[in-house]
C-alpha positions as CSV (number, residue, x, y, z in Angstrom):
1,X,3.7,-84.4,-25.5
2,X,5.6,-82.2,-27.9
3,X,2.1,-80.5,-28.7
4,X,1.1,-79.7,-25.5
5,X,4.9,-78.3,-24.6
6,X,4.4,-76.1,-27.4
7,X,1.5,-74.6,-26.4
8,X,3.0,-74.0,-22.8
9,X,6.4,-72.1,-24.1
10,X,3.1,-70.0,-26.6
11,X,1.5,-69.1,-23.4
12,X,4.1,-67.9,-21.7
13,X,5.8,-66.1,-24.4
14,X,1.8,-64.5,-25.0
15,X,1.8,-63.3,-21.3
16,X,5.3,-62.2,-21.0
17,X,4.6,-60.0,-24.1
18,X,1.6,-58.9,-22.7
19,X,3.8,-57.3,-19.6
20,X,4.9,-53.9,-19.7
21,X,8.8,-53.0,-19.9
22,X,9.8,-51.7,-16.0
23,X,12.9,-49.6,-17.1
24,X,15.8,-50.0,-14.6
25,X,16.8,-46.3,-13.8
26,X,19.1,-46.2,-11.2
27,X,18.8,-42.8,-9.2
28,X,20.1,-38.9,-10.1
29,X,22.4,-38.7,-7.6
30,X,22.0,-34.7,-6.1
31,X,24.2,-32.1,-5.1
32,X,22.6,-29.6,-3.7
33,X,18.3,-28.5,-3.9
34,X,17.8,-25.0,-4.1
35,X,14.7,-24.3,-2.7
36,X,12.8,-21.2,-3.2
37,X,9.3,-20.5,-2.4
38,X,7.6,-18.9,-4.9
39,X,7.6,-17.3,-8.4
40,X,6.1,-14.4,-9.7
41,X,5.2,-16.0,-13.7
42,X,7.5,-18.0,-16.3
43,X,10.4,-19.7,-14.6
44,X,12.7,-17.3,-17.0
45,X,12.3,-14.5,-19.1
46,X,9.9,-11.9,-16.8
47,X,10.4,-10.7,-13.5
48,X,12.1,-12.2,-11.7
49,X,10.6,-14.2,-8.2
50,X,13.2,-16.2,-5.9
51,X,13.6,-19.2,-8.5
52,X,14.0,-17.7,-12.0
53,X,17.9,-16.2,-11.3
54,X,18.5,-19.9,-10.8
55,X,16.9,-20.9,-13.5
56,X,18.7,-18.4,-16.2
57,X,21.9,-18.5,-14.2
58,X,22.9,-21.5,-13.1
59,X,21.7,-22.9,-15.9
60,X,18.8,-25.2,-15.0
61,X,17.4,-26.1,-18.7
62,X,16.4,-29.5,-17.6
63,X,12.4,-29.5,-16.8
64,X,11.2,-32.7,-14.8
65,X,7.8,-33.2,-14.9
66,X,6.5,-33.1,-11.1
67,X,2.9,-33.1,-10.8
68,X,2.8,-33.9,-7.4
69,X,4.2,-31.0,-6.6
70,X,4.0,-27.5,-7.1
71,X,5.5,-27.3,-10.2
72,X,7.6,-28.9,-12.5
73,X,11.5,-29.5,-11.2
74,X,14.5,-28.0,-12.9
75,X,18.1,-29.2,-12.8
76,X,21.3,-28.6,-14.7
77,X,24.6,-30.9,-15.3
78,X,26.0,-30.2,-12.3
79,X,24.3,-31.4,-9.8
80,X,22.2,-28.9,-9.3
81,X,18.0,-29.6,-8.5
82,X,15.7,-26.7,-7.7
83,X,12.3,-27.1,-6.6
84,X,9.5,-24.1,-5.8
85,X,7.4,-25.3,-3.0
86,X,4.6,-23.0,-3.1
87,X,3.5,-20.0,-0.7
88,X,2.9,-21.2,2.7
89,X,3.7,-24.5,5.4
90,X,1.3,-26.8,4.0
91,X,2.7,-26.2,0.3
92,X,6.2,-26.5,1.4
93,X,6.2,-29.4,3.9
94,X,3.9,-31.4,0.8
95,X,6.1,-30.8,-2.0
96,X,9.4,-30.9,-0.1
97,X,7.9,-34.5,1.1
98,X,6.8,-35.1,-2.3
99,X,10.3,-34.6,-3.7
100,X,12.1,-36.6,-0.8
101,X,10.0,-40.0,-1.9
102,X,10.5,-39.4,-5.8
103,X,12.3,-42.6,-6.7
104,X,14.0,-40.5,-9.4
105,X,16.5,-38.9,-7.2
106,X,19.1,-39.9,-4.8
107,X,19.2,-37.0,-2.3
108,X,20.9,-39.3,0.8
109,X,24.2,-36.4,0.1
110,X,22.3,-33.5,-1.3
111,X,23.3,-30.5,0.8
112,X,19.5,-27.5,0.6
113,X,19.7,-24.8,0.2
114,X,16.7,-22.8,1.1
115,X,16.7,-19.2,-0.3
116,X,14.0,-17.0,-0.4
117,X,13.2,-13.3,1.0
118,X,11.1,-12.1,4.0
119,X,9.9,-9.4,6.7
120,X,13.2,-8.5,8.9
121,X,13.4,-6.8,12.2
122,X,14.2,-3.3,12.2
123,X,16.0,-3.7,15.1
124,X,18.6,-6.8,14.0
125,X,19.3,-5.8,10.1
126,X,18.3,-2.8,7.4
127,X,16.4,-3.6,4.1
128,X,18.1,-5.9,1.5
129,X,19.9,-7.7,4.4
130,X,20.5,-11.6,4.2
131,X,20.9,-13.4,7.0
132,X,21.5,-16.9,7.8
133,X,19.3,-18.6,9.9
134,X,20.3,-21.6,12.8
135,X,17.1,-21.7,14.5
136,X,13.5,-22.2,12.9
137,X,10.5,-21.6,15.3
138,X,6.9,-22.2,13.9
139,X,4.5,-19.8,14.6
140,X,1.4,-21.4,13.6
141,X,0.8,-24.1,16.2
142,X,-0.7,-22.3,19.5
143,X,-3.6,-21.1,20.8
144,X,-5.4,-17.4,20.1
145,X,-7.4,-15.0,22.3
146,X,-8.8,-12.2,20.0
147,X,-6.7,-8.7,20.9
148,X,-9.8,-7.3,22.2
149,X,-10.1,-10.0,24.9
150,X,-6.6,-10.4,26.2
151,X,-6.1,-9.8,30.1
152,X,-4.7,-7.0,30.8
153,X,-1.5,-8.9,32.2
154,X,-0.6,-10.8,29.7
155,X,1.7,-9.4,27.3
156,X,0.0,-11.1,24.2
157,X,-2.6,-13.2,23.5
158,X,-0.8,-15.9,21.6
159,X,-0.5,-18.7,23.8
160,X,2.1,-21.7,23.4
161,X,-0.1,-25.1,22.6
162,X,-0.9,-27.1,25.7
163,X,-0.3,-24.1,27.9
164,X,-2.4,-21.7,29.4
165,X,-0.8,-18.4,29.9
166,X,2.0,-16.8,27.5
167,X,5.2,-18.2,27.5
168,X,3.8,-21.1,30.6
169,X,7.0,-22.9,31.8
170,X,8.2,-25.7,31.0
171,X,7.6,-25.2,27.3
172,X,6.2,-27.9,24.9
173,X,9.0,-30.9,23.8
174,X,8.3,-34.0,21.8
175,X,5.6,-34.8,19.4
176,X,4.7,-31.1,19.3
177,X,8.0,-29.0,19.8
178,X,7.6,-26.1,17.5
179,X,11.4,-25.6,16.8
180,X,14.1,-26.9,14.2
181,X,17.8,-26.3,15.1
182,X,20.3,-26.2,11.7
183,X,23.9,-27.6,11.9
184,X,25.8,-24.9,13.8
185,X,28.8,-25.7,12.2
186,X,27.5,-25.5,8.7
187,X,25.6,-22.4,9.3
188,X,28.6,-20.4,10.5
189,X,30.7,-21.8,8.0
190,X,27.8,-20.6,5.1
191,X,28.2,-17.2,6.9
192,X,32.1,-16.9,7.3
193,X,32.2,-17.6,3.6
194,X,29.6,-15.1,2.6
195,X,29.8,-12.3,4.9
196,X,31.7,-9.6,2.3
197,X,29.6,-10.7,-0.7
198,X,28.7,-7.5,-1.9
199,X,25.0,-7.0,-1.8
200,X,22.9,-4.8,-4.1
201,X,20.6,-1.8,-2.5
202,X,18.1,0.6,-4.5
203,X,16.9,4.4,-4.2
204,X,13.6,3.5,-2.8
205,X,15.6,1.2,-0.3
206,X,17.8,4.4,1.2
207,X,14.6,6.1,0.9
208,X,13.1,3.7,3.5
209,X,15.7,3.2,6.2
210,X,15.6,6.9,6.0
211,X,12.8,7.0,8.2
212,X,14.0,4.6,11.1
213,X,16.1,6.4,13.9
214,X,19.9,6.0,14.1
215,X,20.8,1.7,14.4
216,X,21.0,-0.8,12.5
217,X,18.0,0.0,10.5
218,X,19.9,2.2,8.5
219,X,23.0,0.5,7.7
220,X,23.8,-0.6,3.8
221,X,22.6,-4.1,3.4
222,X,25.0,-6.8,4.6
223,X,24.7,-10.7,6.1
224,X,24.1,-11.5,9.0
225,X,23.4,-14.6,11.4
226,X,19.6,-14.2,12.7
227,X,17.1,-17.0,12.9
228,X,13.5,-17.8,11.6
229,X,9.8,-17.6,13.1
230,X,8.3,-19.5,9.9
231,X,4.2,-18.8,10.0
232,X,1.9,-19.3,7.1
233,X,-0.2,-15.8,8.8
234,X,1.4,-12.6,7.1
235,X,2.1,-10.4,10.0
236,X,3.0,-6.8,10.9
237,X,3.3,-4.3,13.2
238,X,5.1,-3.2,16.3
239,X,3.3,-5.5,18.9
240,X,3.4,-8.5,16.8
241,X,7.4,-7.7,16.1
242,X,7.7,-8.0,20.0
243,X,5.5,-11.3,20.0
244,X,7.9,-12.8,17.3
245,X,11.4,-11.6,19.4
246,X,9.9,-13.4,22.9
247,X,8.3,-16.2,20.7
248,X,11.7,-17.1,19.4
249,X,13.4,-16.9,22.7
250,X,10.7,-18.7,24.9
251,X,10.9,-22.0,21.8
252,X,14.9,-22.0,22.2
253,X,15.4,-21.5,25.6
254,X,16.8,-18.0,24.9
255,X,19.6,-19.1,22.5
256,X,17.4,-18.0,19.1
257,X,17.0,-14.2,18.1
258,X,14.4,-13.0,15.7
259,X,15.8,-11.8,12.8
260,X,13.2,-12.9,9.5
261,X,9.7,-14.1,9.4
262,X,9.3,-16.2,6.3
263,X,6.0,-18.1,5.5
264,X,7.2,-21.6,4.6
265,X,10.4,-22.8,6.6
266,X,9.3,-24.8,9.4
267,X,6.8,-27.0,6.8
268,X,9.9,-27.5,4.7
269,X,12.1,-28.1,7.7
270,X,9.3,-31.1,9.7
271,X,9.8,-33.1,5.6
272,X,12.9,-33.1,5.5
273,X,13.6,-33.8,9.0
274,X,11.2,-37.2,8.6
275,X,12.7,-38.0,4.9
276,X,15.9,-37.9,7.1
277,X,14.6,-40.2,9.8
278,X,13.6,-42.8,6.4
279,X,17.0,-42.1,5.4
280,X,16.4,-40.0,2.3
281,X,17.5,-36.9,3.1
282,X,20.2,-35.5,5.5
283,X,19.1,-33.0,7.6
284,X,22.4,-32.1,8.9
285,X,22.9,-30.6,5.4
286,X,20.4,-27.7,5.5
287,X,21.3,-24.2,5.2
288,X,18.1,-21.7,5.4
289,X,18.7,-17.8,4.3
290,X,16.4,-14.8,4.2
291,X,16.6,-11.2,2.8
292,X,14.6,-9.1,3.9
293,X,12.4,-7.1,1.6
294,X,10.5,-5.2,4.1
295,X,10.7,-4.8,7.6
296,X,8.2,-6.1,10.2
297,X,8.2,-2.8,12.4
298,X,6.9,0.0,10.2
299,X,8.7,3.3,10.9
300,X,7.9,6.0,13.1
301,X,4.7,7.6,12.0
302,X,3.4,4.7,10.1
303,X,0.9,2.3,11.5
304,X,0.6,-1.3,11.6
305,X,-2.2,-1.0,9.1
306,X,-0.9,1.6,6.5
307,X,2.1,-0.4,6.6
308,X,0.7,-3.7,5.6
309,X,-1.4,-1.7,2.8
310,X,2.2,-1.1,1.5
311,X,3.0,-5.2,1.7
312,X,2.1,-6.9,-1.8
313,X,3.9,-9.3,-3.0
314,X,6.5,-7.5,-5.7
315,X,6.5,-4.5,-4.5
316,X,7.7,-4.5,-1.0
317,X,10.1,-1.5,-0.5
318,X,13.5,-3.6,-1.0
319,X,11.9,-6.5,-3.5
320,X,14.2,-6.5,-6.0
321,X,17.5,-5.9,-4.0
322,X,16.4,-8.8,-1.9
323,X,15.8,-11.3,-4.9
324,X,18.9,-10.4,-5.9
325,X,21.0,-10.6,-2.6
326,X,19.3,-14.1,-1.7
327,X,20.9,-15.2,-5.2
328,X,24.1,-13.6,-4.5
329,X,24.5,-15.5,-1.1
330,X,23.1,-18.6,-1.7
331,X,24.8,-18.9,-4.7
332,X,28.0,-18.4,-3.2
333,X,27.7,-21.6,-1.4
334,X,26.4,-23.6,-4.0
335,X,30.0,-22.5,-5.8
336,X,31.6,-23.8,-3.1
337,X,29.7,-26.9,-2.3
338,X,30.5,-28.2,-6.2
339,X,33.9,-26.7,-6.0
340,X,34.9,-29.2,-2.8
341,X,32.9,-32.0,-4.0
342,X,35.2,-34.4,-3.6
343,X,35.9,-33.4,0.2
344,X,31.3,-32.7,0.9
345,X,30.2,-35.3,-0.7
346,X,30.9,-37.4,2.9
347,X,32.2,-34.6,5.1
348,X,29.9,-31.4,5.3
349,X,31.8,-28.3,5.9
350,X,32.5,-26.9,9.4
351,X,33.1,-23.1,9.9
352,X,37.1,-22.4,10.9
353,X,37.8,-19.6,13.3
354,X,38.2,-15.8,11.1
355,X,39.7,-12.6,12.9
């Protein structure tokens, strides 16, 4: 009897040494994700893209491995996780997802940050403008006639998805609604607090706005409230500025206004909205802002095509100045997001009236 007990308790030890260890890590609890979209090489130390002024200045010396993502993650000691999602929807909404069900973070209180730079209407803000978006339209999902085939009464041939004509009544709800609507609250509060940051503006900026008529389109940069049309195509030009203004009003029912077309946004925005429906993420807490680095409508004299020749990536007209401002602004509330911890962590900021 004793024999046989002793080779039971043998066994069991042998097959409970044979298990591996499952470390019991209990969840980094984040502050805020600053999300940018892309960078141009190293995360520090070159030029800079929209992530490496984090990096180097708010201090985000912690890499976490993330192959299921873009890249790798970086965070600091205060909270602080940022996270490049890649050019384009399908990049963003993947990695965003990606980082919403990593059992590594608690993000059930993490307030995003989404900070990038973009095309900006002429019309609505001048180069090196930031402007806070409430409304994100996507601009992808729809149907397409070729230019050359439109009818002659229809103002465009982009066509909303289900419908038949441009801008068919009543628009598209449910299961394919093409619109995310931010926190009004939190956005005008993000805005109130950041409207006299000063912004940075170049030579070659001034030399641009130049060439627009009087208007906005050649004011100093400044920040603004303007929302986003979010399409993974690269657009341009004069008729597809016009497209983008009615597209935005027609997907809000006339409350939205054009402002930024950013590539990335409304993939980012269907994640988080679902990691918020599993109760991962809050989506009440996300605060999307553009600069513009170029504008959509070219100047007079320039057309659509000589104007998107001009558009690579790093050396739009107002790249720099708009890395920069994005920074500036975003990082602004990030300040004061870890300065009123105590207060955000279970009340999100609400904007109080300003003269």
């Amino acid at each position: 009897m004793v024999g046989r007990l002793v080779r039971i308790l043998t066994v069991l030890l042998l097959v409970s040494a044979a298990r591996p260890a499952v470390a019991q890590t209990v969840p980094i609890p984040v502050k805020v994700v600053v999300v940018a979209m892309f960078e141009l090489g190293e995360d520090s130390g070159d030029r800079a893209g929209e992530f490496q002024h984090w990096v180097e200045r708010r201090r985000l010396d912690r890499v976490l491995p993330f192959p299921q993502g873009y890249s790798d993650l970086r965070m600091n000691d205060e909270g602080v996780l940022g996270v490049v999602t890649g050019v384009g929807t399908v990049r963003a909404a993947a990695t965003i997802m990606a980082l919403g069900m990593d059992p590594r973070f608690d993000l059930s209180r993490a307030y995003w940050v989404i900070a990038g730079i973009a095309g900006i209407d002429a019309e609505d803000a001048s180069l090196g403008s930031v402007a806070w978006a409430e409304w994100i339209v996507d601009g992808d999902l729809k149907h397409e006639i070729d230019a050359r085939e439109i009818p002659s009464d229809w103002p465009t041939g982009m066509v909303p998805l289900r419908k038949s004509v441009p801008y068919e009544s009543p628009r598209e709800r449910g299961d394919t609604a093409q619109v995310f609507r931010l926190d009004a609250g939190l956005t005008e509060w993000a805005w109130q607090l950041t409207r006299d940051v000063p912004l940075t503006e170049s030579p070659e900026m001034r030399e641009e706005r130049a060439r627009y008529p009087e208007g906005v389109a050649r004011r100093p940069p400044f920040v603004l409230k303007g929302d986003n049309l979010s399409s993974s195509t690269f657009w341009i030009g004069a008729r597809l500025t016009d497209w983008a203004n009615a597209w935005v009003r027609y997907h809000t029912d006339g409350q939205g206004n054009f402002v930024t077309s950013a590539m990335e946004d409304s993939g980012t925005l269907q994640s988080i909205t679902w990691l918020a429906r599993a109760g991962k993420a809050d989506v009440r807490r996300v605060l999307v802002l553009r600069a513009g680095s170029d504008h959509d409508l070219p100047p007079p004299g320039r057309s659509a095509a000589e104007a998107l020749a001009r558009t690579k990536i790093g050396q739009y007209a107002a790249y720099g100045p708009a890395i920069e401002n994005a920074y500036r602004v975003g990082a602004a509330v990030v300040d004061a997001l870890l300065a009123g911890w105590s207060t955000y962590r279970d009340t999100p900021p609400a904007a109080t009236r300003r003269p």
